[in-house]
Each structure stands twice: as C-alpha cells, then as structure tokens.
C-alpha positions in Angstrom: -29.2 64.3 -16.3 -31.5 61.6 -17.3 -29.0 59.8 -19.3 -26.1 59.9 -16.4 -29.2 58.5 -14.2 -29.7 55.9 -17.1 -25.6 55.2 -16.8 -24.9 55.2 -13.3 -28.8 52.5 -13.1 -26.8 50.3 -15.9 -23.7 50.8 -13.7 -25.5 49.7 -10.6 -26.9 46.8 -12.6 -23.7 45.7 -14.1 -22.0 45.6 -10.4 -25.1 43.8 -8.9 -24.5 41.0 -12.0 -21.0 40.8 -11.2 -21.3 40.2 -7.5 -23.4 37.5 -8.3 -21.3 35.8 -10.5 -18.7 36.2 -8.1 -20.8 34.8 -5.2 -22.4 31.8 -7.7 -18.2 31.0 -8.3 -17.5 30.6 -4.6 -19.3 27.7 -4.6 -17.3 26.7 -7.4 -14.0 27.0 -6.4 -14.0 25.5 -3.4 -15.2 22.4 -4.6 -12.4 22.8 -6.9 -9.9 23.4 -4.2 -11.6 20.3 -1.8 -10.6 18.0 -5.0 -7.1 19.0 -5.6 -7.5 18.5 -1.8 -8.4 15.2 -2.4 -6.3 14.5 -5.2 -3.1 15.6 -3.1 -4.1 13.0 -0.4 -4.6 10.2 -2.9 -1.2 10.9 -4.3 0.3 10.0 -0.6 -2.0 7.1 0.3 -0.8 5.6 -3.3 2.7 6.4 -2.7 2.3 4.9 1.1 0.4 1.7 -0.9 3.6 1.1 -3.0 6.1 1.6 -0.3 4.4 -1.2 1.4 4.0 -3.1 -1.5 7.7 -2.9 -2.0 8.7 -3.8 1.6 6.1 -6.8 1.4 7.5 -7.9 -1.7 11.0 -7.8 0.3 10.0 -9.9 3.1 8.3 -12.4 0.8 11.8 -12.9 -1.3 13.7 -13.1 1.4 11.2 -15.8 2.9 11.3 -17.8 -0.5 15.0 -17.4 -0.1 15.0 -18.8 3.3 13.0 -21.5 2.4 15.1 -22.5 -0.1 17.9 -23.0 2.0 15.7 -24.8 4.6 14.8 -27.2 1.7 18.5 -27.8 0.3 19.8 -28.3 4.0 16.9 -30.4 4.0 17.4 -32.8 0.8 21.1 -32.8 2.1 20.6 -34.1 5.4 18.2 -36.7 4.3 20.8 -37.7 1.2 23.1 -37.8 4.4 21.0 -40.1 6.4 19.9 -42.5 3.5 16.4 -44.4 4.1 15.0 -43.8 7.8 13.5 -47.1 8.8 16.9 -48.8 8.5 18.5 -46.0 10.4 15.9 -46.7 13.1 16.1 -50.2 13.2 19.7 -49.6 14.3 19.0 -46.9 16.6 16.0 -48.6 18.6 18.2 -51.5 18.5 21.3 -49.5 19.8 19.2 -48.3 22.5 18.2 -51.4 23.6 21.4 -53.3 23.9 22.4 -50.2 26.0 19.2 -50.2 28.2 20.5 -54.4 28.8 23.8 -52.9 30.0 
C-alpha cells in the first residue's frame, strides 16, 4: 500500500511537472507563432516594395525615353532654324514692314 501511495505521489508529481512545462511553453509558442506572423507580413510588404520599385523604374524609362525624343525633336528644329538672332532680325523686320502696310 505504501509503495502504490509512494507511485501514484511520484505520478501526481510527474503530471504537476508536466503541466508546468506545458503552461511555461505557451508563452513560447506564441511568440513563435506572432513572428512567423511577422515574418509572413514582411514577405508581402517586400514583395509590395519591389512591385513598386518595378513600376517606378517603368515610368522613369519611359520618361528618359520621352525626353530623349523631346531633345532630338529639339536639336532638329533648331538645326532647322539655323542661328536665332538672324531669324529674328527678319521676323521683327517682316513685321514691321507689315504693320507700315
């Protein structure tokens, strides 16, 4: 009798140790879950980051591109038009033979 007393104390003892390490692991594991948590919404705000990256880096070629073609249509125009003051000379007098008129 004594020695199932002893058994069923060391029994009692044993479950009381377990439930504490159970309740000391709760604790635990949801700091565990909280950073896969975390982790989870870092991997979307990065992927998020880089999708705007991308469309920034889109709109900023397609802006060099466009200034590009403002600049040729630029040079070619003024190629076209040769030195300004000459041109106008000849326009300010053009005008103001008409305004005689």
């Amino acid at each position: 009798a004594a020695e199932a007393a002893e058994a069923a104390r060391a029994e009692a003892e044993a479950a009381e140790r377990a439930d504490r390490a159970v309740a000391e692991r709760r604790p635990l594991q949801a700091a565990v879950a909280e950073g896969e948590e975390a982790a989870a919404e870092g991997r979307v705000a990065r992927a998020a980051l880089a999708s705007e990256l991308e469309l920034a880096d889109s709109h900023l070629e397609e802006a060099h591109r466009a200034a590009q073609a403002w600049c040729s249509q630029a040079c070619s125009l003024g190629s076209q038009l040769g030195p300004l003051p000459g041109k106008l000379s000849a326009l300010e007098a053009a005008l103001a033979a008409e305004q005689r008129r």
